[in-house]
PDB file of the backbone (N, CA, C, O) and the ligand in Angstrom, with CONECT records:
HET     CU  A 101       1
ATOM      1  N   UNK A   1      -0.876   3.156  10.002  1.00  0.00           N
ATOM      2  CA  UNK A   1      -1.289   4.239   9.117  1.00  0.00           C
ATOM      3  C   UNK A   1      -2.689   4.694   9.540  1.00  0.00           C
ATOM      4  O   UNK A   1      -3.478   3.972  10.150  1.00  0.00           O
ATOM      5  N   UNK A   2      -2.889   5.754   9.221  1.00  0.00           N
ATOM      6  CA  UNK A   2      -4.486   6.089   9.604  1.00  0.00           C
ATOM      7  C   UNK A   2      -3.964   7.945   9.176  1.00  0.00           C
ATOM      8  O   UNK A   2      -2.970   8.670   9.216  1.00  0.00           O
ATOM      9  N   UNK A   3      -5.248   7.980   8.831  1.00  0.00           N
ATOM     10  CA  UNK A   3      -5.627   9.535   7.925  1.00  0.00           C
ATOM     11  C   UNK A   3      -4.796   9.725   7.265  1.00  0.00           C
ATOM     12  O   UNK A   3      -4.161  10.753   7.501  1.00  0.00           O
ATOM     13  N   UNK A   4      -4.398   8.951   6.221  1.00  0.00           N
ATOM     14  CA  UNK A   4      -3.049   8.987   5.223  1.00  0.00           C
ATOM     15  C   UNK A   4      -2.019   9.649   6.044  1.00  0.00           C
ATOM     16  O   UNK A   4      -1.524  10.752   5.813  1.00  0.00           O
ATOM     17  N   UNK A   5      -1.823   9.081   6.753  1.00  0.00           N
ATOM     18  CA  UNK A   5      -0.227   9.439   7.185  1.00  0.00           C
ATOM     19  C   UNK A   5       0.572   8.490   7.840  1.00  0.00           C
ATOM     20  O   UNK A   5      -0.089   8.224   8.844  1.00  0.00           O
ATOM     21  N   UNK A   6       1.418   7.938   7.867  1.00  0.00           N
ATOM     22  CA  UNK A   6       2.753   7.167   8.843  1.00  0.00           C
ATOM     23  C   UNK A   6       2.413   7.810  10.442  1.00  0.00           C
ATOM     24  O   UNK A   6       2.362   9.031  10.588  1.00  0.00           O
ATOM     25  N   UNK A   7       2.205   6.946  11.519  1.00  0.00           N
ATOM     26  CA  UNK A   7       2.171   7.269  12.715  1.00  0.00           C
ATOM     27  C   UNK A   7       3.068   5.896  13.420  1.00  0.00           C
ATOM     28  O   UNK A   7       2.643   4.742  13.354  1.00  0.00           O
ATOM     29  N   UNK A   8       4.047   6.185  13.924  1.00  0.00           N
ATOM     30  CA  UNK A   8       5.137   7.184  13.671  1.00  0.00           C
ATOM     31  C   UNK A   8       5.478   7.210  12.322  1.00  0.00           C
ATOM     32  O   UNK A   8       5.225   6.195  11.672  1.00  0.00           O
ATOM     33  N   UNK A   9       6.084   8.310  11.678  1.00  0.00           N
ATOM     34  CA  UNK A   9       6.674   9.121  10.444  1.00  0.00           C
ATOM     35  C   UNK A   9       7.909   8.222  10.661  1.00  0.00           C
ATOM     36  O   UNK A   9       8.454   7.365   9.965  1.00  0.00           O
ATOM     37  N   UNK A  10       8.088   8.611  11.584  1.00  0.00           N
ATOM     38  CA  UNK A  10      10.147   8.252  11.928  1.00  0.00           C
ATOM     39  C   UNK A  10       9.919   6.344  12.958  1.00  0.00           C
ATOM     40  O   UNK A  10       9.060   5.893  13.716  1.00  0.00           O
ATOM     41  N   UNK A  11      10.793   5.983  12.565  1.00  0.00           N
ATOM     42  CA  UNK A  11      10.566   4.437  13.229  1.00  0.00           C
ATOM     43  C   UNK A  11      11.735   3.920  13.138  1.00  0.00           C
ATOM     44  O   UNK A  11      12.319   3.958  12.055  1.00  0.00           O
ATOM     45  N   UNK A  12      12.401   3.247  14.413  1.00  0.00           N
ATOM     46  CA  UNK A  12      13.900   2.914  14.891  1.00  0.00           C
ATOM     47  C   UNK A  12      13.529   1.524  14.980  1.00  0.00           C
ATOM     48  O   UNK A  12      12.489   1.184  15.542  1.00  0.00           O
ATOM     49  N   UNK A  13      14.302   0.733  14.471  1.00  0.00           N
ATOM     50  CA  UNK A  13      13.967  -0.708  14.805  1.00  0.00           C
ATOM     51  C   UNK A  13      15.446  -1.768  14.543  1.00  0.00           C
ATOM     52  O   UNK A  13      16.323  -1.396  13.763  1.00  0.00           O
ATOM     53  N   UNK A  14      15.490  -2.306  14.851  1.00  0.00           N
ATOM     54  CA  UNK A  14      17.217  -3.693  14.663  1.00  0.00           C
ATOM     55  C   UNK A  14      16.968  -4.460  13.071  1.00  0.00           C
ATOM     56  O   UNK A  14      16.125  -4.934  12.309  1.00  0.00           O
ATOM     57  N   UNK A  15      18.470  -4.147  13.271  1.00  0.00           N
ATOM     58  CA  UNK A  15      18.448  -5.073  11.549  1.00  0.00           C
ATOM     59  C   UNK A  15      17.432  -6.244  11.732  1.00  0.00           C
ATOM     60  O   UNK A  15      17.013  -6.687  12.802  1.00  0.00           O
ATOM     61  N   UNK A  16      17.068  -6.728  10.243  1.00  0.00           N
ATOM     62  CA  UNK A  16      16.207  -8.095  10.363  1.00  0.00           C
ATOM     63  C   UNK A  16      15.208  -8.028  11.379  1.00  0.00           C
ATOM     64  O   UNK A  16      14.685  -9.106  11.659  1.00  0.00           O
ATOM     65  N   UNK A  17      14.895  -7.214  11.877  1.00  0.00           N
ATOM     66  CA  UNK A  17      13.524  -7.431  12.676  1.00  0.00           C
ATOM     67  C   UNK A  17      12.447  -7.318  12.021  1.00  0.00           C
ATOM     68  O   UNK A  17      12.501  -6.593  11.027  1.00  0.00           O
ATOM     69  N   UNK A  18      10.957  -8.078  12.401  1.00  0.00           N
ATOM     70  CA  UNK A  18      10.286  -8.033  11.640  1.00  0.00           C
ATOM     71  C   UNK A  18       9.324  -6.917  11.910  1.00  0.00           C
ATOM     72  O   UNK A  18       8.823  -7.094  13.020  1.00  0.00           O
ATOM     73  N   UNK A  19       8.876  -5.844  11.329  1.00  0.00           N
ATOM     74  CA  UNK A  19       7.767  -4.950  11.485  1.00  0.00           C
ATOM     75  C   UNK A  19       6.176  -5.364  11.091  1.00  0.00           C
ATOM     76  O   UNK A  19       5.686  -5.642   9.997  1.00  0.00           O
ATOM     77  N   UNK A  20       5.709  -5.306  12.134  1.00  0.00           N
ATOM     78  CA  UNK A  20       4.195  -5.449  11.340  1.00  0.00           C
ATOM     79  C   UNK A  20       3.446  -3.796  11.913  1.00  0.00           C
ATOM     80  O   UNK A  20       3.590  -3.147  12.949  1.00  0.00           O
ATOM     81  N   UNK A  21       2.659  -3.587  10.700  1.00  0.00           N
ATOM     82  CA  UNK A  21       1.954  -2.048  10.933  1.00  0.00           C
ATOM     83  C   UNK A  21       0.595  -2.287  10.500  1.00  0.00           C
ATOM     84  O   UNK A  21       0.268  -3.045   9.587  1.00  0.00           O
ATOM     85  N   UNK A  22      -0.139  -1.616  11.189  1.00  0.00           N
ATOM     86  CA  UNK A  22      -1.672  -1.380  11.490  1.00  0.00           C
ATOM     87  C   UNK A  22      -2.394  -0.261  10.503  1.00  0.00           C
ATOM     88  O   UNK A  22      -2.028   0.913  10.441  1.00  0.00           O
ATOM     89  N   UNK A  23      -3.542  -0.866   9.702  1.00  0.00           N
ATOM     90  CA  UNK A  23      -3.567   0.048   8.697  1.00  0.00           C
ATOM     91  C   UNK A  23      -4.944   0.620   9.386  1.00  0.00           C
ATOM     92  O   UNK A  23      -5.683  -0.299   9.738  1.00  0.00           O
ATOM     93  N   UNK A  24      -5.342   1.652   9.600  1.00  0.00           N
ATOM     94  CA  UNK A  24      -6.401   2.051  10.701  1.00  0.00           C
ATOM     95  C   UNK A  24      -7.442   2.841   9.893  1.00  0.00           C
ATOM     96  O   UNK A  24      -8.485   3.289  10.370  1.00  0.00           O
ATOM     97  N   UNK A  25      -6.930   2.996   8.257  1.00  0.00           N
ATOM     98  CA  UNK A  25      -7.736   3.836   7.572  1.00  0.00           C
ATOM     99  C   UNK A  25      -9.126   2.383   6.615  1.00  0.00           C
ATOM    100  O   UNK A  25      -9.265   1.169   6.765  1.00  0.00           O
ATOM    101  N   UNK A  26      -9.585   3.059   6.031  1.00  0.00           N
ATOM    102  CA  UNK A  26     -10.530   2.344   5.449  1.00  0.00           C
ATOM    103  C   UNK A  26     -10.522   2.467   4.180  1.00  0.00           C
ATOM    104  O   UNK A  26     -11.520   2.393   3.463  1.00  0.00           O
ATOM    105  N   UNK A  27      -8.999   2.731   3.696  1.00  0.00           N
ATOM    106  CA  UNK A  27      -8.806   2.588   2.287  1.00  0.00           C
ATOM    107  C   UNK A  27      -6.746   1.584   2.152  1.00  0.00           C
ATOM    108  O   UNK A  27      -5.857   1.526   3.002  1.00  0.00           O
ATOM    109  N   UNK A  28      -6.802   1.064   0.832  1.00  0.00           N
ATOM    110  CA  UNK A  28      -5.359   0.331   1.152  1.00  0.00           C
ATOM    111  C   UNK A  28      -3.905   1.084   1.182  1.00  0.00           C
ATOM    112  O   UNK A  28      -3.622   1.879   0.285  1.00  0.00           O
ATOM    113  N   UNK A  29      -3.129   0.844   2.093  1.00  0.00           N
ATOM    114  CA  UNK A  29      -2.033   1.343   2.161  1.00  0.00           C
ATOM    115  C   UNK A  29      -0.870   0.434   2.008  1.00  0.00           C
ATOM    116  O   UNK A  29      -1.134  -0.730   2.308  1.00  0.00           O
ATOM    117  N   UNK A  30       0.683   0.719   1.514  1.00  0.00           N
ATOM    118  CA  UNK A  30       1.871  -0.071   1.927  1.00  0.00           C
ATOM    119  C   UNK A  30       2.453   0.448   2.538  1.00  0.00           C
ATOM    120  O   UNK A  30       2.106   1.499   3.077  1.00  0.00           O
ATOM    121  N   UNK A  31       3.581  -0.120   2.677  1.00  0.00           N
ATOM    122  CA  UNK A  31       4.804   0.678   3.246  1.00  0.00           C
ATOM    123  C   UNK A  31       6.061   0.319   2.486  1.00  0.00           C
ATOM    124  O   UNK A  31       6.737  -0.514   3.089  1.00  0.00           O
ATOM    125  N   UNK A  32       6.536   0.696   1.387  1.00  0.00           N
ATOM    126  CA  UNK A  32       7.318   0.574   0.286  1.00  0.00           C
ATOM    127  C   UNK A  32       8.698   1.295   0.521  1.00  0.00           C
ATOM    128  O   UNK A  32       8.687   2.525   0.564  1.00  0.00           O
ATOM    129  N   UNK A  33       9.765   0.685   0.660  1.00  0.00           N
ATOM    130  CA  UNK A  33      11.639   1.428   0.406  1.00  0.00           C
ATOM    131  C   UNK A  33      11.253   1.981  -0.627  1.00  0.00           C
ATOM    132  O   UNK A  33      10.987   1.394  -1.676  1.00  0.00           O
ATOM    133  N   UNK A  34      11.163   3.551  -0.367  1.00  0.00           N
ATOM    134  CA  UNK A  34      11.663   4.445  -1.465  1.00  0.00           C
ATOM    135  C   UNK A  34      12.576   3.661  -2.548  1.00  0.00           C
ATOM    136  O   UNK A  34      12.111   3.607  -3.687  1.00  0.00           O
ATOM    137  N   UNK A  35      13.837   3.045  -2.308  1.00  0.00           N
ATOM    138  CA  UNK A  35      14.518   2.574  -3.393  1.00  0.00           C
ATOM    139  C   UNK A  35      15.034   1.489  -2.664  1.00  0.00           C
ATOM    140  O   UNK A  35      15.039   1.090  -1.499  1.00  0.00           O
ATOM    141  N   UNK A  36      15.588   1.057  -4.074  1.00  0.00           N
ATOM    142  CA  UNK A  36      16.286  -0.034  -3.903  1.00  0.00           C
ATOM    143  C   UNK A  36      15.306  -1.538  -3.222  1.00  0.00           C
ATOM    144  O   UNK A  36      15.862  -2.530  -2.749  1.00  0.00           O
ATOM    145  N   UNK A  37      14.238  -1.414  -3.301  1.00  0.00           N
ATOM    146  CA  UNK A  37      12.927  -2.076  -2.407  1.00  0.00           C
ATOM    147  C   UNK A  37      13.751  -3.022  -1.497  1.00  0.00           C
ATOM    148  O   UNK A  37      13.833  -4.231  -1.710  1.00  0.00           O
ATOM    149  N   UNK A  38      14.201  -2.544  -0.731  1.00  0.00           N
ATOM    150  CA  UNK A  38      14.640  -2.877   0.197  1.00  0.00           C
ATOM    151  C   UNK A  38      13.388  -3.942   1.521  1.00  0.00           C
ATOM    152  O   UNK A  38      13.463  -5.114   1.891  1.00  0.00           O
ATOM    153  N   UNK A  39      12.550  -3.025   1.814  1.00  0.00           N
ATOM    154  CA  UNK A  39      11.159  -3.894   1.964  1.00  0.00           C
ATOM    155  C   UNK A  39       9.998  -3.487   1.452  1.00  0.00           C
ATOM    156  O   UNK A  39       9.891  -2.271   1.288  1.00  0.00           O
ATOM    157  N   UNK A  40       9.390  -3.945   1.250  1.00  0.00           N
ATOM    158  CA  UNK A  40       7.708  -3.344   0.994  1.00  0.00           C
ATOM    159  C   UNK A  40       6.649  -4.868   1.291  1.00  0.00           C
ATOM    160  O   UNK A  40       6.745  -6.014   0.850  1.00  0.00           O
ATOM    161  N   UNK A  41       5.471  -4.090   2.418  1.00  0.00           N
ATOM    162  CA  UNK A  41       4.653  -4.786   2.528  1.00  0.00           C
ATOM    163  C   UNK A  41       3.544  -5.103   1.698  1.00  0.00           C
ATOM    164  O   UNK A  41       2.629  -5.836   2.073  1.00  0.00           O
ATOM    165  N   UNK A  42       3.597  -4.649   0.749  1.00  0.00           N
ATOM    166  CA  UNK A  42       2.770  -4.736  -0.063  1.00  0.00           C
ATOM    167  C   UNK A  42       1.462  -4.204   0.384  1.00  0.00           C
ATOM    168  O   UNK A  42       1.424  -3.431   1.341  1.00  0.00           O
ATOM    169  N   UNK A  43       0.093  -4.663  -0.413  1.00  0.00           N
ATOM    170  CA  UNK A  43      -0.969  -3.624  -0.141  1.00  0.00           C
ATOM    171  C   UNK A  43      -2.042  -4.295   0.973  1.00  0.00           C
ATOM    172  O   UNK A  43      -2.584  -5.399   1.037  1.00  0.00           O
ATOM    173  N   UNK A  44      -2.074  -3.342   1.642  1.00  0.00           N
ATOM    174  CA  UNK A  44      -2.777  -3.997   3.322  1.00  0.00           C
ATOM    175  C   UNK A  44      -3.798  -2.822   3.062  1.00  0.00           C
ATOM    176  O   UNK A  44      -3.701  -1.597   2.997  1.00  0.00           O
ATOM    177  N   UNK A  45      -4.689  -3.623   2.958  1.00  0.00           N
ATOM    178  CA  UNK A  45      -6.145  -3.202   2.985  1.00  0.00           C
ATOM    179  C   UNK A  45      -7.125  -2.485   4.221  1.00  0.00           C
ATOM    180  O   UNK A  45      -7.129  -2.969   5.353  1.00  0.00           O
ATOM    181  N   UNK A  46      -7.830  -1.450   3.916  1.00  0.00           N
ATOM    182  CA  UNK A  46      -8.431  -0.850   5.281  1.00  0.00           C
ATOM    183  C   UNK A  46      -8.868  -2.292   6.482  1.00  0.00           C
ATOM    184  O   UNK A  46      -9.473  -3.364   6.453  1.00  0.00           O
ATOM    185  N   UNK A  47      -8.034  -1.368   7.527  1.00  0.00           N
ATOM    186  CA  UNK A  47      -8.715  -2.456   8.769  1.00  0.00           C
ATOM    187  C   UNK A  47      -7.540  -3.710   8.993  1.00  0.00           C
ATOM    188  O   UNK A  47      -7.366  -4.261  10.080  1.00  0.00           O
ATOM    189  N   UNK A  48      -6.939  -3.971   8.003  1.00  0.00           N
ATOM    190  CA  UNK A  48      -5.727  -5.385   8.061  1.00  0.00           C
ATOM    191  C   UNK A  48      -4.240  -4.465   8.492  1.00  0.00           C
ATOM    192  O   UNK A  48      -3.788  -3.320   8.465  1.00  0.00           O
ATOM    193  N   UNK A  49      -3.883  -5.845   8.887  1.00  0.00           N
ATOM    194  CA  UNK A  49      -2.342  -5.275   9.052  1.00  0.00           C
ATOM    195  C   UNK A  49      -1.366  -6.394   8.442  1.00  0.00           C
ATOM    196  O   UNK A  49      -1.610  -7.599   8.366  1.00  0.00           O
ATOM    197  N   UNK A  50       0.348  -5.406   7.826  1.00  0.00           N
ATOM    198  CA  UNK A  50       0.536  -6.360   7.073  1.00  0.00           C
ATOM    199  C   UNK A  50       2.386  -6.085   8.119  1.00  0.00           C
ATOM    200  O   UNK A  50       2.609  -5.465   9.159  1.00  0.00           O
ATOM    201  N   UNK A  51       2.942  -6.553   7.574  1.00  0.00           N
ATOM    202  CA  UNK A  51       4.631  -7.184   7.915  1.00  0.00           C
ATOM    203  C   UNK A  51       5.461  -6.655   7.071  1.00  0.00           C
ATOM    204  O   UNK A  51       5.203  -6.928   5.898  1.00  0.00           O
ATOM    205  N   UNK A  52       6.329  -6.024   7.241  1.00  0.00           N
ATOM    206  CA  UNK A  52       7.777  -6.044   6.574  1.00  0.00           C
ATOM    207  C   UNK A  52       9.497  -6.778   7.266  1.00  0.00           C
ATOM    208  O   UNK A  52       9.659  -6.658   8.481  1.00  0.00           O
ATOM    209  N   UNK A  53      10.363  -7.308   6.639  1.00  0.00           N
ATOM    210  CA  UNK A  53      11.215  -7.685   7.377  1.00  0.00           C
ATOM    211  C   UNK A  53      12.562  -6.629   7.127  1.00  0.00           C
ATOM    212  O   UNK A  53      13.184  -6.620   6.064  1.00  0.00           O
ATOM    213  N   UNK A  54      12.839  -5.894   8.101  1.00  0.00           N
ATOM    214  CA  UNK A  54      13.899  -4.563   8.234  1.00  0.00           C
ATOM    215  C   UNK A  54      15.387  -4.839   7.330  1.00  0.00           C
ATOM    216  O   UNK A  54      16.175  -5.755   7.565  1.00  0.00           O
ATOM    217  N   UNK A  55      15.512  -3.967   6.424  1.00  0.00           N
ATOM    218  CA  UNK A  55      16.869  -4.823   6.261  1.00  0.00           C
ATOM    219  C   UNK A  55      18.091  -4.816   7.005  1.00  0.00           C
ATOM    220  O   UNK A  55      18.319  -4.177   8.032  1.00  0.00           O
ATOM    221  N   UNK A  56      18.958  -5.694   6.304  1.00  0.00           N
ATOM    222  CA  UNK A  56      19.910  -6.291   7.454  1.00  0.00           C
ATOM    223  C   UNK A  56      21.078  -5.354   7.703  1.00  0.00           C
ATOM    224  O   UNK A  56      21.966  -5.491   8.544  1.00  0.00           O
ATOM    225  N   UNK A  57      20.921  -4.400   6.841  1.00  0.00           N
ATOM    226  CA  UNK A  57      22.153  -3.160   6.987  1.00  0.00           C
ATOM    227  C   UNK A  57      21.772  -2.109   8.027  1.00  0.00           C
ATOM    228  O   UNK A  57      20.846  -1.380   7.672  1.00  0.00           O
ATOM    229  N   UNK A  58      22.190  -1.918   9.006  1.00  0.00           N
ATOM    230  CA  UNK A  58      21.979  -0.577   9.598  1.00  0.00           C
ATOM    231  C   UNK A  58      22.004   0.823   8.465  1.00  0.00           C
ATOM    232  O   UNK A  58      22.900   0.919   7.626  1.00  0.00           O
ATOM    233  N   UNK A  59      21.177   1.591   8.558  1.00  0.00           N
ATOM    234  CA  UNK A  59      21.313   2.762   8.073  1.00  0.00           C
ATOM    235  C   UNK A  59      19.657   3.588   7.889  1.00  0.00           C
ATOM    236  O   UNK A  59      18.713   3.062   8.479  1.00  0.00           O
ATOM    237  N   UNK A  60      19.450   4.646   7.202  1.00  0.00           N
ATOM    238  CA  UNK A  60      18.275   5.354   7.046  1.00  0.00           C
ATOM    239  C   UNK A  60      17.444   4.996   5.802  1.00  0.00           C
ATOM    240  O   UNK A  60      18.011   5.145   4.720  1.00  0.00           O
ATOM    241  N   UNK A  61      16.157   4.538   5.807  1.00  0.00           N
ATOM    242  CA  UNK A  61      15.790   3.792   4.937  1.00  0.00           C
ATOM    243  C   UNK A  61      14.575   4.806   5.189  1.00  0.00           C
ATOM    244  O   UNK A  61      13.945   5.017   6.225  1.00  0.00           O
ATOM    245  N   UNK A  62      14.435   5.416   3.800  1.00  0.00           N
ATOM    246  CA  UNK A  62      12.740   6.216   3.328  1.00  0.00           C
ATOM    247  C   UNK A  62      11.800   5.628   2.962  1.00  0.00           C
ATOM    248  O   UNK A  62      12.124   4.709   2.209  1.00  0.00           O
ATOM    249  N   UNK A  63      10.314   5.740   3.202  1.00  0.00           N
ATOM    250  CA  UNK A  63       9.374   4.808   2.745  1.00  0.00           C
ATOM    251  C   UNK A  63       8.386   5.790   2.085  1.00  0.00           C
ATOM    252  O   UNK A  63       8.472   7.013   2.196  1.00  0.00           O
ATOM    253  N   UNK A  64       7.393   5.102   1.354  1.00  0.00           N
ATOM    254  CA  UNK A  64       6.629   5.775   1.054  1.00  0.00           C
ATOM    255  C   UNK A  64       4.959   4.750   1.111  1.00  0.00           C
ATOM    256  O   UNK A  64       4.918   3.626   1.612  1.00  0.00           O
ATOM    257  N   UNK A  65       3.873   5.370   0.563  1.00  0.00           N
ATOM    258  CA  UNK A  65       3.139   4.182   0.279  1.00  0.00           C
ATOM    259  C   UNK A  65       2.603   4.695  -1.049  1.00  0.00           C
ATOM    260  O   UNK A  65       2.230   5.780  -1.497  1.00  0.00           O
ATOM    261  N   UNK A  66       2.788   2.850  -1.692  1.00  0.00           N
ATOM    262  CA  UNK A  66       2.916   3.132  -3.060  1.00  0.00           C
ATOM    263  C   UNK A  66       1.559   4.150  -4.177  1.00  0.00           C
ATOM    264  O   UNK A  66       1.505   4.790  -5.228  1.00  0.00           O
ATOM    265  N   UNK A  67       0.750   3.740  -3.136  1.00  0.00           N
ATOM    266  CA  UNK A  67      -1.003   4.235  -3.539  1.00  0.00           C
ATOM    267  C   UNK A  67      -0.741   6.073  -3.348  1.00  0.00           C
ATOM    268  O   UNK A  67      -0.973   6.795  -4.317  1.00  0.00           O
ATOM    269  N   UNK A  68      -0.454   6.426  -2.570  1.00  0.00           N
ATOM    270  CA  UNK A  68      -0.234   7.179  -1.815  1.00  0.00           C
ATOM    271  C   UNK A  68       1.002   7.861  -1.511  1.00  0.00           C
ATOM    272  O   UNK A  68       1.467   7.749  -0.377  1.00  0.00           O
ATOM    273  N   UNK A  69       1.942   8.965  -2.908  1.00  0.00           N
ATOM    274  CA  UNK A  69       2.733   9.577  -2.313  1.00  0.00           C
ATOM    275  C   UNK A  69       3.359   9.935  -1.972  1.00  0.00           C
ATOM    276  O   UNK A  69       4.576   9.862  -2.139  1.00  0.00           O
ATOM    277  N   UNK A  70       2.478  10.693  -1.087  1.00  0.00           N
ATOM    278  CA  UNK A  70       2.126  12.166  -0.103  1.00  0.00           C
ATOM    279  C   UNK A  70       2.661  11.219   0.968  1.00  0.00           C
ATOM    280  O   UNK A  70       3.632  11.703   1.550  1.00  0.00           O
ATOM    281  N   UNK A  71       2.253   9.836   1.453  1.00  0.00           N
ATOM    282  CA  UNK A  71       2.345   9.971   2.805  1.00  0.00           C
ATOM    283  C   UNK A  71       4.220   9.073   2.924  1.00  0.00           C
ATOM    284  O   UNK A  71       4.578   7.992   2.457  1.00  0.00           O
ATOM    285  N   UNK A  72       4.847   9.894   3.568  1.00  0.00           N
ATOM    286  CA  UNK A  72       6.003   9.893   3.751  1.00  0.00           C
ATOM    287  C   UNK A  72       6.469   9.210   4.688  1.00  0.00           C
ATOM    288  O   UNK A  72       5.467   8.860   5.311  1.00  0.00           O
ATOM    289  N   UNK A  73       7.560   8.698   5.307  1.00  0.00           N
ATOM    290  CA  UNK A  73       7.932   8.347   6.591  1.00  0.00           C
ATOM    291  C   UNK A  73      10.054   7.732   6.606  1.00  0.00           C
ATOM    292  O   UNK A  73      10.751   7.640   5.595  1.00  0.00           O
ATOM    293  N   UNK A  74      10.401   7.511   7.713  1.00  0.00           N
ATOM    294  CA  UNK A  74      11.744   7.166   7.471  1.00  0.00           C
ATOM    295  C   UNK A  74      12.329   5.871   8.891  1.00  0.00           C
ATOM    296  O   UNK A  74      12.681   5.866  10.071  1.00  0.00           O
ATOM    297  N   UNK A  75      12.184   5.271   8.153  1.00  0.00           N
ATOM    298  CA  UNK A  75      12.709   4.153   8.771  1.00  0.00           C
ATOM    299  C   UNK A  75      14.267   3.604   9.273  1.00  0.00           C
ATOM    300  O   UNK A  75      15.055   3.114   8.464  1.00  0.00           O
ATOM    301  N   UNK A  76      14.584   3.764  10.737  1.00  0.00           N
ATOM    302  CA  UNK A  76      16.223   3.550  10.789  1.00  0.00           C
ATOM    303  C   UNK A  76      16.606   2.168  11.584  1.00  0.00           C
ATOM    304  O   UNK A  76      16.150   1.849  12.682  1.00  0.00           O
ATOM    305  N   UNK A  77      17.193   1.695  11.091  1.00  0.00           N
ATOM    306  CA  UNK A  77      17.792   0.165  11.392  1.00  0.00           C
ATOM    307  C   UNK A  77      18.853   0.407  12.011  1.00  0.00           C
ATOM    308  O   UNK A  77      19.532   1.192  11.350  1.00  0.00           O
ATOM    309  N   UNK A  78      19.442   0.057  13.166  1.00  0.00           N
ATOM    310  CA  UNK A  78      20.389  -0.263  14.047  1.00  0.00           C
ATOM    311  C   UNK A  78      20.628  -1.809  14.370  1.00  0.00           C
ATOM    312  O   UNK A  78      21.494  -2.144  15.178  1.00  0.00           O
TER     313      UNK A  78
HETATM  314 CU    CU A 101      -1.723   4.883   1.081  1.00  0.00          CU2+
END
């Protein structure tokens, strides 16, 4: 994350894999399943980076961060 936004927005990754993301801003961000909380890293603080584990279903999974939103992104599991 950095300047409130998802970099990448869009992110392809394998079931069950684990994601870790880089929070580059200097305020806290997550990365939260729109629904069903499928994952959420909970709140990763400017400068830290935190983990999510992908879920195990292939399909299109929306995120958001919970502080935040505006900042959008979409996550796809294969
Ligand atoms: Cu945020």
């Amino acid at each position: 994350m950095k300047n409130f936004a998802f970099s990448p927005a869009a992110l392809t990754v394998k079931a069950g894999e684990k994601v870790t993301v880089v929070n580059e801003d200097s305020t806290a961000h997550t990365v939260t399943a729109t629904q069903g909380g499928d994952f959420d890293t909970g709140s990763i603080a400017g400068g830290k980076s935190g983990s999510f584990t992908a879920p195990s279903k292939a399909g299109s999974y929306a995120f958001v961060c919970t502080f935040h939103p505006n900042m959008k992104g979409t996550l796809t599991v294969r």
